[in-house]
ROVEX-464445 format. One record per residue: residue in one letter; x, y, z of N, C-alpha, C in turn. Coordinates in steps of 0.1 Angstrom, whole numbers, plus 5000, padded with zeros to 4 digits. Example, Ala and Ser with C-alpha at 12.3 -4.5 7.8 and 13.67 -1.06 7.14 Angstrom:
% ROVEX-464445
A513249435078512349555078513249675078 S512849785071513749895071512950005079 
***
This chain:
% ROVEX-464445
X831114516681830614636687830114736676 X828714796680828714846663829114986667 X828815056656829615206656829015306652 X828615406662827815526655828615646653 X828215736647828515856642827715996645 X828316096646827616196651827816286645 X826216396639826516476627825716606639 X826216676648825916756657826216896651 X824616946650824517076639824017196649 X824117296646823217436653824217496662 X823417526674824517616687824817506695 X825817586703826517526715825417476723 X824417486725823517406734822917266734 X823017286714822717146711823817046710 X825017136708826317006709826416986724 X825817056733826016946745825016876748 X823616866741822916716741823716626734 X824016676724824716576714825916496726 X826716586735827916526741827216426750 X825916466755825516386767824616226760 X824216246748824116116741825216026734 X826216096733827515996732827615906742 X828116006755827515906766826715806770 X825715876768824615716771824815606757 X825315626747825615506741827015436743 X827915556748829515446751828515386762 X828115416769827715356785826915256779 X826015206771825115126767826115016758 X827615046754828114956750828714976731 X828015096734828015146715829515196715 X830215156700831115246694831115356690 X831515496697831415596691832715646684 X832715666666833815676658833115836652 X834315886652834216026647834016046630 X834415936626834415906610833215836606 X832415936599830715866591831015786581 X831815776582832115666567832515516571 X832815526587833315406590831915366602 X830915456603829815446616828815336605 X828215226614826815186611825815246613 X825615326621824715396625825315526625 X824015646621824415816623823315846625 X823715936636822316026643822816156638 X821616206635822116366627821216496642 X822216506648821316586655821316776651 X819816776649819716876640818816996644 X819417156639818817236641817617306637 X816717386640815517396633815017566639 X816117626640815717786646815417906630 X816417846626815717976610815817886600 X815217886586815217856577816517786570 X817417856569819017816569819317676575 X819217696584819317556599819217476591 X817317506590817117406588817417326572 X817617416564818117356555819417236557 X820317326564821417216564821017086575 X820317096584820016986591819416836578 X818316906566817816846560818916796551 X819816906545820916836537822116696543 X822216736557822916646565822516516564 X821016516566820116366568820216316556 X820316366541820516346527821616246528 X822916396530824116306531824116206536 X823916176549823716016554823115906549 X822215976543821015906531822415846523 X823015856519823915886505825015746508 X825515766521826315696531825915546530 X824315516533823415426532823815316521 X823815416507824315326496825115276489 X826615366493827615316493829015276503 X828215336516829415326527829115206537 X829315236552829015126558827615126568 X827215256566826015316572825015186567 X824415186578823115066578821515156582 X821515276595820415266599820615476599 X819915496601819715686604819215746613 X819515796623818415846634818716026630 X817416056636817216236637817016246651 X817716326659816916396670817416526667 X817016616677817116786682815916866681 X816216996677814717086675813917056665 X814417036650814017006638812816916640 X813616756642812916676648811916726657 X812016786666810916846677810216916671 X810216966664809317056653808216986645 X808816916642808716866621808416636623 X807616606640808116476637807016396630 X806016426627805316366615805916386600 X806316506600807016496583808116446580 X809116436594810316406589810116216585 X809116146594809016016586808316006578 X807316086568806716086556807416106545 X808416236549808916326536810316186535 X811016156547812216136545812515996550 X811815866542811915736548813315686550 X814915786548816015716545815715716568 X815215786574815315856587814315726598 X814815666601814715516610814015526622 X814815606626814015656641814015806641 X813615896656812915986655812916026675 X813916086678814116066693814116276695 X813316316704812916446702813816516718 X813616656717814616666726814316686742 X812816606745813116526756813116426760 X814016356748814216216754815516186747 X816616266753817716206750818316106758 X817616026767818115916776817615806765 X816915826757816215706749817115706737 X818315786734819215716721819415596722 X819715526731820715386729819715276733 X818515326734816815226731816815286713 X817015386709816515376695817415326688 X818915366690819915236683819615106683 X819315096697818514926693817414906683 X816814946683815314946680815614906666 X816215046659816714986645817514916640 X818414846652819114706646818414606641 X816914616647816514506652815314516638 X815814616630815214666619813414716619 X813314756632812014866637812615026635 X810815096632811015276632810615266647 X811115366654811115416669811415526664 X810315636678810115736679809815736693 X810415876700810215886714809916026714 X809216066724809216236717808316246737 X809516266748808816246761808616426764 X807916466776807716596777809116666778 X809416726771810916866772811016926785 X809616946789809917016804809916916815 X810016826812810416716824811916676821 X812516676810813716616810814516636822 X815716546824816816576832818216646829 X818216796840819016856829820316826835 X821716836826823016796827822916656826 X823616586833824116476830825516416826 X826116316827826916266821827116306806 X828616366801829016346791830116386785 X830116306773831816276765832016426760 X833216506765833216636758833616626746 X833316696734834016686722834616816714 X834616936725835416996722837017006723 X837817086725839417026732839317026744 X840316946750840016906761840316986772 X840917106762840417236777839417386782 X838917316765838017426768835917326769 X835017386774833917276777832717386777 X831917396772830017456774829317406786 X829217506791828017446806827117496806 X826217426804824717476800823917456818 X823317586819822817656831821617626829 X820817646820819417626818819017606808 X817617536805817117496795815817566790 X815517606777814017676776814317816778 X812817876775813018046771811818076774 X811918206782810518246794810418386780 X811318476773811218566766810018576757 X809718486749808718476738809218606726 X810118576725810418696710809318666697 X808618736689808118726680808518626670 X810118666669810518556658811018436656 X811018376670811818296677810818176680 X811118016677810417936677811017846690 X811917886693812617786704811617756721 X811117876723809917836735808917746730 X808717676714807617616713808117446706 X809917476711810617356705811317266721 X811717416729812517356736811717376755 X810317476752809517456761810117616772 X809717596784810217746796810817726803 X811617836805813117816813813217736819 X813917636823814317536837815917566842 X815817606854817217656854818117506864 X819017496864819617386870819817486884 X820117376894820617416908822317456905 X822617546912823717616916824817486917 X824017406930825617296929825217206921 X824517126912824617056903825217166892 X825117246889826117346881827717316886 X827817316897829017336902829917206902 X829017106907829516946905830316926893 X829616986881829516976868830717006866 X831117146865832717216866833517136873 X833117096884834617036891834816916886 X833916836879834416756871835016806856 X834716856852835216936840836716986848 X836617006857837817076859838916946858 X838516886867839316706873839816676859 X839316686843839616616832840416746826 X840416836833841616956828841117046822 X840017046821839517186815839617356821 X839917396810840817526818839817686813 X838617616803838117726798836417706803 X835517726806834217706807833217836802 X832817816793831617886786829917876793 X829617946798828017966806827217976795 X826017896792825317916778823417906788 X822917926780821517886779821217986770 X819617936768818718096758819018196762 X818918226774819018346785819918356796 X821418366795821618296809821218406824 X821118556815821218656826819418616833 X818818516826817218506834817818356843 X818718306842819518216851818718246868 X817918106871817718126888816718166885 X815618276881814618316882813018226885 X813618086877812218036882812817906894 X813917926900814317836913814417936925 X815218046924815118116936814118266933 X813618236923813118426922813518526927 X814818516917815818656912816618586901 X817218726898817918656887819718626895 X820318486895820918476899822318416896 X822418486881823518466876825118516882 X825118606893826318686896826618556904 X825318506915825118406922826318266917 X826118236906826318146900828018126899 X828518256891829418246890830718256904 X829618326916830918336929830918216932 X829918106930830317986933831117906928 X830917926916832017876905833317906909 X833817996911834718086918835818036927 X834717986937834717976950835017806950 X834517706944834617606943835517536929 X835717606923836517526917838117636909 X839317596908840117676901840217706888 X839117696882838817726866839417816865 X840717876852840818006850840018086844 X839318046834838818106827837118086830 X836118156827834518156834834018276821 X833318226811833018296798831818326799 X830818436799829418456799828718486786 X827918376780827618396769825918436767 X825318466762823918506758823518566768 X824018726769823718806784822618896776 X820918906784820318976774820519146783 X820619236774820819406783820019426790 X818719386792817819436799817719356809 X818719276815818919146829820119166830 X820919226827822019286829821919316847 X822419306860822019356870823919426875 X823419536883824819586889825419466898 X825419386901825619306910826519236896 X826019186888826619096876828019206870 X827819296874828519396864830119376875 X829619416888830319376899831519266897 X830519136894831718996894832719056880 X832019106868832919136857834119236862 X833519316869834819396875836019386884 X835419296891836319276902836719086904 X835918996894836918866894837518846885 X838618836889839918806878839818686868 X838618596873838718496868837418486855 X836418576861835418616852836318706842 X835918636828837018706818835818856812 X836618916812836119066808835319026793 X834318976794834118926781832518916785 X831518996769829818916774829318926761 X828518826763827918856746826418876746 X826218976747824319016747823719076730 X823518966725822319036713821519086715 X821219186706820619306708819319246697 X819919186686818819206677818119316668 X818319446673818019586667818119686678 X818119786673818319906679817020006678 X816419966671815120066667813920036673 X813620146681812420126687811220036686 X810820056670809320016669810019916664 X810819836659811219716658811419646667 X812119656676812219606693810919586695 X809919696694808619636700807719526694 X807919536678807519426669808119306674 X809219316678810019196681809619086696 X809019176704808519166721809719146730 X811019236721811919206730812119326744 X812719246755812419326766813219436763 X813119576769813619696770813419746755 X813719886753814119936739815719996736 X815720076723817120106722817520206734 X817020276742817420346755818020226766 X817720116762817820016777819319986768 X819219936755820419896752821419956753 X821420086746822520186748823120196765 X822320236769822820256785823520116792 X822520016786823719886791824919836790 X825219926778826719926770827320016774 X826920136780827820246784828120176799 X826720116808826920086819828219956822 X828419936806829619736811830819826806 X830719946800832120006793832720116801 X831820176804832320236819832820176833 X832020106834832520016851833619926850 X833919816836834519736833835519746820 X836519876827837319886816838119776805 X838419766793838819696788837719556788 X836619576790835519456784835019436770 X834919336767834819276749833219306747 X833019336739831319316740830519246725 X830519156726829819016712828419066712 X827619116701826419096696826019036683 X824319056681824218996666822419076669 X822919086654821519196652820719126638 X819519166638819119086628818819196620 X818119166605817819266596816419216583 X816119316579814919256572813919186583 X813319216595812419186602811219236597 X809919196597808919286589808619396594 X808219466586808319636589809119726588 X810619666587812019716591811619846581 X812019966581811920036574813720096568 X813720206563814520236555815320306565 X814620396574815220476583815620326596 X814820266598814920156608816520116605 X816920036593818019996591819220096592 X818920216592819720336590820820366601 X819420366613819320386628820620236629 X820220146626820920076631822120046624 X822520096614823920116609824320226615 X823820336620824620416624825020356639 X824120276650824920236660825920136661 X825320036649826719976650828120016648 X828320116640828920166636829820296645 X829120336654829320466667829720356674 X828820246678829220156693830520056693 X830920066680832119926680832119866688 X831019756688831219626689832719546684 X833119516695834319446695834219286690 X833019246686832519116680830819126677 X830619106665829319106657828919016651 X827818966648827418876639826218926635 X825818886622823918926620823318836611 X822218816612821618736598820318796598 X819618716586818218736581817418726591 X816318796588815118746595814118646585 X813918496590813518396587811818366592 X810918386585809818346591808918206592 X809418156609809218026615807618046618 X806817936613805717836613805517866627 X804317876632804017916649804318036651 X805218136648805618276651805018346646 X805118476659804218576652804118646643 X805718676640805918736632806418666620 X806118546619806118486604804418576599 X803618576606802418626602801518796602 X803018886603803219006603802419086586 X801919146587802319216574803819276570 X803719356559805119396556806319286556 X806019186553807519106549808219206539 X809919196542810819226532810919106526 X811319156514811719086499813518996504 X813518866498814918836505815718936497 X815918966486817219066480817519176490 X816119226494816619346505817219306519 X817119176521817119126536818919116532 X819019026522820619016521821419156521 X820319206510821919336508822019456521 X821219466528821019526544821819436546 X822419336554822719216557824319246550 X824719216542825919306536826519456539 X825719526541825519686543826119676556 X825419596570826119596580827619516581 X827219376577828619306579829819416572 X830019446562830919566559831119686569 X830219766576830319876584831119776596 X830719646598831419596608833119596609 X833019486595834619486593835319586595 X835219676587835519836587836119886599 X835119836609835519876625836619746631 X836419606628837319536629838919566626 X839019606615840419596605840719746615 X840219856619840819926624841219926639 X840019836647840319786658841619706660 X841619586650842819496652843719576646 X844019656639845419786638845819806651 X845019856662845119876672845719826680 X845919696678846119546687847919556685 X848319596671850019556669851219626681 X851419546681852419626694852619536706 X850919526714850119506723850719356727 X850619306739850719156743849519096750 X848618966742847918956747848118816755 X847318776761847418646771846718526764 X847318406756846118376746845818206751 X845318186752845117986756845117916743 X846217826744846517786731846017646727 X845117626712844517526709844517466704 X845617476697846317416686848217396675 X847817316671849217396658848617316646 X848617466634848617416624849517366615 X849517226613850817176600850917216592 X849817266584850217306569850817446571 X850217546578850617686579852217696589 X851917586596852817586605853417646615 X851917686626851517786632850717766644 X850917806652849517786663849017846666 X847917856669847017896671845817886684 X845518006689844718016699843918116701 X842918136718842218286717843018326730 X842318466729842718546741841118576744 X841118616759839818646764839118696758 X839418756748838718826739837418736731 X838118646727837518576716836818386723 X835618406720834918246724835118136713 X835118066718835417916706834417896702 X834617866686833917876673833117976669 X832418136673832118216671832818336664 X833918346671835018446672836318436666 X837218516662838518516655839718426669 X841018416658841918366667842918386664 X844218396674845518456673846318366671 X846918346660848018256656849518296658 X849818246661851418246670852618196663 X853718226664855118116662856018136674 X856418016679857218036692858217946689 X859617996697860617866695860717766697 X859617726711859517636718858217536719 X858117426723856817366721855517386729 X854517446722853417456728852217396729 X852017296742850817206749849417256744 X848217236738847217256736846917306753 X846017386754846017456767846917456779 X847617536772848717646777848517766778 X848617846783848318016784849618056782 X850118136770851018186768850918366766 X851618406765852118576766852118616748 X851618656736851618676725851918836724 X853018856715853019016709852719016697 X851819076692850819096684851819146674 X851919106659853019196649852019216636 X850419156637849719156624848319146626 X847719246621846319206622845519146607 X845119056606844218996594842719006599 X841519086592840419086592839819086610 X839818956608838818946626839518846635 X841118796632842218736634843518836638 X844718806646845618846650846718766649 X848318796644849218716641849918746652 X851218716658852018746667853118646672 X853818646680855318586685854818546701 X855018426707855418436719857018476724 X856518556736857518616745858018536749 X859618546746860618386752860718436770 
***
């Protein structure tokens, strides 16, 4: 039986194509081994949204390259955005790369594993907006927490953003194929479920015309006993009182959203084509902090966008800074091939992009280390994911915090603790964007 390997790079949306092509090759009869050193075959499925990405997508396909000549690696496939981007160069520039499967046609992995046994290049690259969305697949996160991806594609068109011209316009899945999906996730024990797409708050808009994310989750709700129901990529200006509603009043919907903002500054927002301006943002934040006491709120802002000016960055250190964000991220602004604003005047210089970029991540921490001071005392409710041997410790999140973005609360308890277990934590330490603490006997 031969044995593939899986080098699954970028966001959460691409590791669940990645989950749903494991599948179609166990089903096709393939070995799927977690170890690339022991796979014949590795598909590098790879990112291609900023510069960075893509670098490591390209250094990954190297590495495999590398595998080729001393390990037991025989053949190399590429799919994802990259590939969807880049598929004439990636077989010119990079002959170690065999086949070439684009992201809509991930039913065609386990035709292109063949293909190159059989020592042929294959390339599939079928329309994106036709694919079939969901599907069967092998989760490879733990096995209680899972990504459910709602929809596919991006109706926004942000200036800087290549993903409407990699992954095509919104397609939103039906309500009960969403829901099917969970209750199977549920049946294999999964206790945490993450809501993802580009957009999820544009969720429903091109099946029922509205937006029908609140929709979404009372079904979820209502049909299956998930405890946990996470809302991730909520944009502020789709924000609806109706959605604000389920945050407030279901127990099960975790007080938790993560809406990037991207900037705060007017004429940057407008450079950017993103919907609303800093009046829509601000008020959306008062509107989830007010109605939904004790709600988490995740963003990520970018910096060095062209034009950004001096005061521009200013503006937006001082909100992040006033608004404490309870979870932040930010990076560069990277100018992608096809975008508008790769073709802007005013590019910043990268030295300015980084050290802005620094300037914030510091004003963040800042607010972190004082926030998590706050925390000692406090008992939080944490789902637990693990234990570390060497530290000898376990470790988990509380609603607060999403898996792999976000910090995590490590624990010692007398007694033995099950990977997804919800235990009771009293908080006795805060480290940076992490929490230490005891379970309650």
């Amino acid at each position: 039986m031969t044995k593939v390997g899986f080098i699954s790079l970028g966001c959460s949306k691409n590791l669940v194509d990645t989950e749903v092509m494991l599948y179609k090759l166990h089903s096709a009869g393939f070995e799927i081994t977690p170890n690339e050193e022991e796979a014949e075959i590795i598909v590098v499925n790879t990112c291609g949204f900023i510069e960075s990405a893509k670098r490591e997508s390209i250094d990954n396909i190297l590495d495999a390259a590398e595998l080729k000549k001393w390990g037991k690696c025989r053949h190399i496939i590429a799919t994802g955005c990259l590939v969807e981007r880049y598929r004439e160069e990636i077989f010119e520039e990079m002959p170690e790369v065999e086949a070439l499967v684009g992201v809509g046609s991930l039913e065609d992995i386990a035709e292109a594993c063949q293909a190159v046994m059989r020592g042929e290049r294959y390339s599939s690259f079928k329309d994106k907006e036709a694919m079939t969305l969901g599907g069967d697949r092998i989760v490879t996160t733990e096995p209680h927490t899972a990504y459910l991806k709602i929809a596919e594609g991006c109706d926004n068109r942000c200036t800087y953003c290549a993903i409407p011209l990699i992954r095509g316009r919104l397609r939103s899945r039906s309500v009960e194929d969403i829901v099917a999906e969970a209750k199977d996730l549920e049946s294999m024990g999964v206790k945490e479920i993450n809501l993802i797409a580009q957009d999820t708050t544009r969720y429903g808009l091109d099946l029922y015309g509205e937006y029908s994310l609140a929709r979404l989750v009372r079904a979820l709700t209502k049909e299956t006993n998930i405890p946990w129901i996470r809302l991730l990529y909520c944009y502020p200006d789709k924000i609806t009182d109706e959605l604000i509603d389920e945050l407030k009043n279901n127990d099960r919907l975790l007080k938790y959203m993560d809406i990037p903002i991207q900037h705060i500054s007017d004429s940057v927002l407008l450079r950017m084509n993103r919907h609303g301006d800093g009046k829509t943002i601000r008020e959306a934040v008062k509107r989830l902090r007010d109605s939904v006491p004790g709600i988490v709120l995740r963003t990520t802002a970018m910096v060095g966008f062209p034009g950004e000016t001096e005061e521009d960055f200013a503006e937006l250190c001082e909100f992040i800074k006033e608004t404490r964000f309870e979870r932040f991220g930010a990076f560069t602004f990277s100018p992608e091939e096809g975008t508008a604003a790769a073709e802007m005047d005013c590019q910043i210089d990268e030295q300015t992009k980084q050290d802005r970029y620094d300037i914030l991540m510091q004003t963040q921490l800042t607010a972190c280390e004082d926030m998590g001071e706050g925390k000692i005392g406090s008992t939080v409710k944490v789902l637990c994911d693990g234990f570390d041997t060497v530290a000898e410790i376990y470790y988990g999140r509380s609603y607060a915090d999403a898996p792999d973005v976000d910090g995590r609360v490590y624990f010692k308890s007398p007694r033995k603790i099950s990977p997804g277990a919800f235990v009771d934590v009293k908080i006795t330490e805060a480290l940076d964007y992490d929490l230490v603490g005891e379970v309650l006997v």
